[in-house]
N, C-alpha and C positions, 0 to 999 in steps of 0.2 A: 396698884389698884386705886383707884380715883380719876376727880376728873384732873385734867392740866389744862393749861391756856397755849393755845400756839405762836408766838412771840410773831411771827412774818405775818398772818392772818388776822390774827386778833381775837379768833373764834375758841370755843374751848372741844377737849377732846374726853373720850374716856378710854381707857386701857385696863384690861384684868384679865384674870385668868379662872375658869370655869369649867366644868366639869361635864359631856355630853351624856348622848343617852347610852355610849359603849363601855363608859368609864372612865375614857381616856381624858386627860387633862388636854385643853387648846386654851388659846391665848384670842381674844375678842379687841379689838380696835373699831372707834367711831368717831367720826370725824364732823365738824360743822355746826355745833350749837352756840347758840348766841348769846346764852348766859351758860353760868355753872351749874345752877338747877336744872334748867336743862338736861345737861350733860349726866347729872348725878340721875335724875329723876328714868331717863332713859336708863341707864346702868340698872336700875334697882328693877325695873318690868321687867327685863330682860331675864336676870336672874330669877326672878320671879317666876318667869315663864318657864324654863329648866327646871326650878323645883318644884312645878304644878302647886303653886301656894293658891288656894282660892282668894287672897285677897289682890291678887293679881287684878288689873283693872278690865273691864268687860271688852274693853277695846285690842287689849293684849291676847284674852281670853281668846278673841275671833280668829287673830292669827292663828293660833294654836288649831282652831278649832278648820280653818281654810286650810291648813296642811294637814290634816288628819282625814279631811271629809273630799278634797277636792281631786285627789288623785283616783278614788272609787266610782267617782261618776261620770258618764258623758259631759263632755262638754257643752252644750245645750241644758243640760240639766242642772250646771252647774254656776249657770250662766243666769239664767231663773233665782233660783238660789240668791244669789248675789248679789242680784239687782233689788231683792227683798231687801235682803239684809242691810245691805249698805245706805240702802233710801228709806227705810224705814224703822230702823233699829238699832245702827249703831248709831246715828246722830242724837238718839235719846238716851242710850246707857254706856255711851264711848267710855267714861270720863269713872263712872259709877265701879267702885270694887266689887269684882263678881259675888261675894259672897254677904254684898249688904242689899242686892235687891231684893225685895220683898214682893209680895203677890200684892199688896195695896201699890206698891212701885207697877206691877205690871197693870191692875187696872186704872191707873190715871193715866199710862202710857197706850193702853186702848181705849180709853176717851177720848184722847187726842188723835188718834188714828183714824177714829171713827167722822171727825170734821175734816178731814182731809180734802181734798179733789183730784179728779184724773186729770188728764190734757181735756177733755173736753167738759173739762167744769161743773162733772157731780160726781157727786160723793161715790166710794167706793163700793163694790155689789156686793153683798153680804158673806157670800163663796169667795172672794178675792179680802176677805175682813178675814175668814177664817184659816184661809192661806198662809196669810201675813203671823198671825198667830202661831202657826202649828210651827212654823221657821223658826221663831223663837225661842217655843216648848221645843225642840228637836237641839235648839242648844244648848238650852239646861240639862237637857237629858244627857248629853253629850259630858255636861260637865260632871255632873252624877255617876255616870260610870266608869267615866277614866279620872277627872282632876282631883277627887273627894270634896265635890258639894254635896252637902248633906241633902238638899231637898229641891224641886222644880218649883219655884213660884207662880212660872204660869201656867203649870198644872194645877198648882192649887188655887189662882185667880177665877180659872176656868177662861175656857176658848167664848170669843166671840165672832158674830155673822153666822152663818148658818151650811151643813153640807150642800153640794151640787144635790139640786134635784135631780132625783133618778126618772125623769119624766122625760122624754125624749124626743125629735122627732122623726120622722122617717118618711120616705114614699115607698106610695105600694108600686105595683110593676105596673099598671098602666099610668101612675100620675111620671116613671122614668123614663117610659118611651113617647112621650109625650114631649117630655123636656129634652130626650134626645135628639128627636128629630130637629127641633130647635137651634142646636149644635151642629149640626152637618154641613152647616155655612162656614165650618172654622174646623179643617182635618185635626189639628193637633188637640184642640177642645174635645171635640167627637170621639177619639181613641182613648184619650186622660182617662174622661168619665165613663165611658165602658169599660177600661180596667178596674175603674173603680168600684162602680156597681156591682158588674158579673164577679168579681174577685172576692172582695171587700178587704184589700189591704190599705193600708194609712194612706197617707198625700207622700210623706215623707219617704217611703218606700216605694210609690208610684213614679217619684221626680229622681230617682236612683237608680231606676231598672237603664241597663243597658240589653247588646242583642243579644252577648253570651247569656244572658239570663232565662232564656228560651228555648224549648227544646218541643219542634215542632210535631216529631214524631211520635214523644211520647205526651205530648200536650201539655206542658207543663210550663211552668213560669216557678222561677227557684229567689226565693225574696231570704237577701243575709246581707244587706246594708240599708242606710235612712242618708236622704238628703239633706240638708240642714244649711240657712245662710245665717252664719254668726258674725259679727262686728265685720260686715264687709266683707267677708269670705264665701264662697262655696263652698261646704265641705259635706265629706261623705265618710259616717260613722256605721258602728255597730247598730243593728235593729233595735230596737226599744225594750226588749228583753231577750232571755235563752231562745226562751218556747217563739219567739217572733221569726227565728231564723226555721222556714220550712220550706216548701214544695206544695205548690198550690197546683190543682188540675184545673184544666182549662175548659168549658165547653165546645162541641165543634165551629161554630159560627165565629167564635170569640178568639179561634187561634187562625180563622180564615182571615177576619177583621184585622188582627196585628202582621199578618205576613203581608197582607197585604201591605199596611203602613211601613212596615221597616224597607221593603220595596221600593218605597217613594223618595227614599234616603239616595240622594244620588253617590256621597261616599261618607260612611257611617263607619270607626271600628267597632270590634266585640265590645270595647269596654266603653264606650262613649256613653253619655247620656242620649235614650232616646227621645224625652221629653225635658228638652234642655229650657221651660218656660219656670216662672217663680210661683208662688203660693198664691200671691199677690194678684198674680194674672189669670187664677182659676179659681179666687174669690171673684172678682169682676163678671167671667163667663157665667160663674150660677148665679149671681145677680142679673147678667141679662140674657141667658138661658128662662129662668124661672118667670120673668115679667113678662118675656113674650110665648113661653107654654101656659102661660095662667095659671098656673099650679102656685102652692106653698113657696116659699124661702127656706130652705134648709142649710143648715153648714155642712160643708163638703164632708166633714169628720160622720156626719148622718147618713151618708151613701153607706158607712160601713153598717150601720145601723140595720139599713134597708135591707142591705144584704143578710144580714142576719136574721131580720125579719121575714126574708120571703124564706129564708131553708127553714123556720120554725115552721113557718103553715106548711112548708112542702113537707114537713113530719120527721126531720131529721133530729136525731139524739144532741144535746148539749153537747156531750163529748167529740160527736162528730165534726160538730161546729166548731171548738173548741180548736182541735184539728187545725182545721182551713184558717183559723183566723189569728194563730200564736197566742189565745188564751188557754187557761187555766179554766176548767171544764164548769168549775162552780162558780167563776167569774159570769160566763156565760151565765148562768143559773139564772142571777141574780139577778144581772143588769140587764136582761133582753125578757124575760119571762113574761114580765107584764105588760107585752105589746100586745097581746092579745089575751084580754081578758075573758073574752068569749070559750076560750078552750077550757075555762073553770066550770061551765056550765054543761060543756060535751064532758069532763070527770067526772061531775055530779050525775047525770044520767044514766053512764055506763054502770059506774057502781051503783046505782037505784035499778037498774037493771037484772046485776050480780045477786042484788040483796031479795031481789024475788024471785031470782031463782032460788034460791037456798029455800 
């Protein structure tokens, strides 16, 4: 146990013996440090990190905290994640022993986050401030219930920037037929965004539907995978939750409109992608969809919106929506309810109504 020097190299090494998480005794070798501190300083996190010592250094800490956290999530989500952490967080507490930052440590560490800049050279949006934060709080939490840190300092700092506004926007169904018509110069454009709309499933599950996913006769479109391009890759994961994986029904028009398209497929299999275009290229479409219907700009993520917005006036129950859209029935509640603030004043009525009757 210690470090040695490698006599051919010149570098030094470490060698010991350590104890896992089954009990079992193994044997650790490392190779390549260019001093003995080094060498030692590595050995000692190491062990560190096996005995969950909170003074373990913040930087040691992440590993711990990347094998604990990174197998449980998509990889897209993970990826996110990450990219936080890594650019904005361990470059400030790398170095720092987990158990000496302080909540005065985290609010100078979001002062300085707060002068930041993006690639296009302003500062950070208050919802992507509070982002960057909650990454943080999520790993002291982390270190609180498994490593024995006694406390979250940047819980006790408090978060900065501010939530997503719950303000939303959306078109109603003639500012969409408007903008569709628009589309009909570009077939693959034109089919995307009427799945979109008529459906209202994600983009990411729109750019993964294949033709097995279709079943003409019972009208239905069955959505249990998401698109996704990470570092270079196409890949095709899990929906974005349980409840995401369903069975959406189709209207008539809307399974004439895709037969028709898979059609045009001169040789397509079951499993291909049938809109094999990127995110990228269907942000641009409702960029210049929208400029030449003269309607709003909306973000494509807002068709689901839309959709959701027209079954509320059409009278349908939360839970029903909930249904069609792999929400959580109170998620709906919440976040679509106040599209239409007008149906507070058709409540007040009825029951002004009720109440003279009595």
């Amino acid at each position: 146990m210690g470090a040695f020097k490698d006599k051919k190299s010149g570098s030094w090494y470490v060698q010991f013996r350590y104890t896992d998480w089954q009990g079992k005794r193994q044997q650790k070798l490392k190779r390549g440090f260019a001093t003995k501190h080094e060498a030692l300083e590595w050995e000692r996190e190491f062990l560190l990190q096996k005995q969950t010592d909170v003074t373990m250094s913040f930087g040691s800490f992440y590993e711990l905290y990347k094998k604990d956290i990174k197998p449980r999530l998509k990889e897209n989500t993970w990826q996110t994640k990450e990219n936080i952490i890594e650019g904005k967080i361990i470059p400030y507490f790398k170095d720092r022993k987990l158990c000496d930052i302080s909540a005065t440590d985290v609010i100078e560490w979001q002062n300085e986050i707060r002068t930041l800049k993006n690639k296009h050279g302003k500062l950070y949006s208050k919802t992507y401030l509070r982002t960057v934060h909650n990454q943080l709080s999520a790993m002291f939490n982390h270190a609180v219930r498994y490593y024995g840190l006694r406390t979250n300092p940047a819980s006790i700092a408090g978060n900065m920037g501010e939530k997503e506004s719950k303000e939303m926007k959306f078109w109603t169904l003639e500012e969409y037929k408007i903008f569709s018509e628009a589309m009909m110069d570009k077939t693959v454009s034109y089919y995307a965004f009427e799945m979109l709309y008529w459906t209202g499933i994600r983009l990411g599950e729109l750019l993964a539907l294949t033709p097995a996913d279709f079943d003409f006769k019972a009208q239905t479109v069955t959505i249990n995978k998401s698109f996704q391009h990470l570092a270079g890759k196409d890949i095709i994961t899990s929906p974005k939750t349980k409840k995401s994986n369903r069975t959406i029904n189709m209207p008539d028009f809307l399974c004439e409109e895709m037969q028709d398209y898979l059609s045009m497929f001169y040789s397509r299999g079951e499993d291909d992608r049938i809109f094999p275009i990127s995110k990228s290229y269907l942000h641009h479409e409702m960029d210049r969809g929208a400029k030449q219907a003269g309607v709003k700009r909306i973000r494509i993520h807002d068709l689901r919106h839309s959709h959701v917005s027209l079954l509320i006036e059409m009278g349908f129950s939360a839970l029903a929506i909930a249904d069609r859209l792999g929400h959580e029935s109170i998620d709906v509640t919440y976040r679509y309810a106040h599209l239409f603030p007008s149906k507070q004043k058709d409540m007040a009525d009825r029951l002004n109504d009720l109440g003279k009757a009595g």
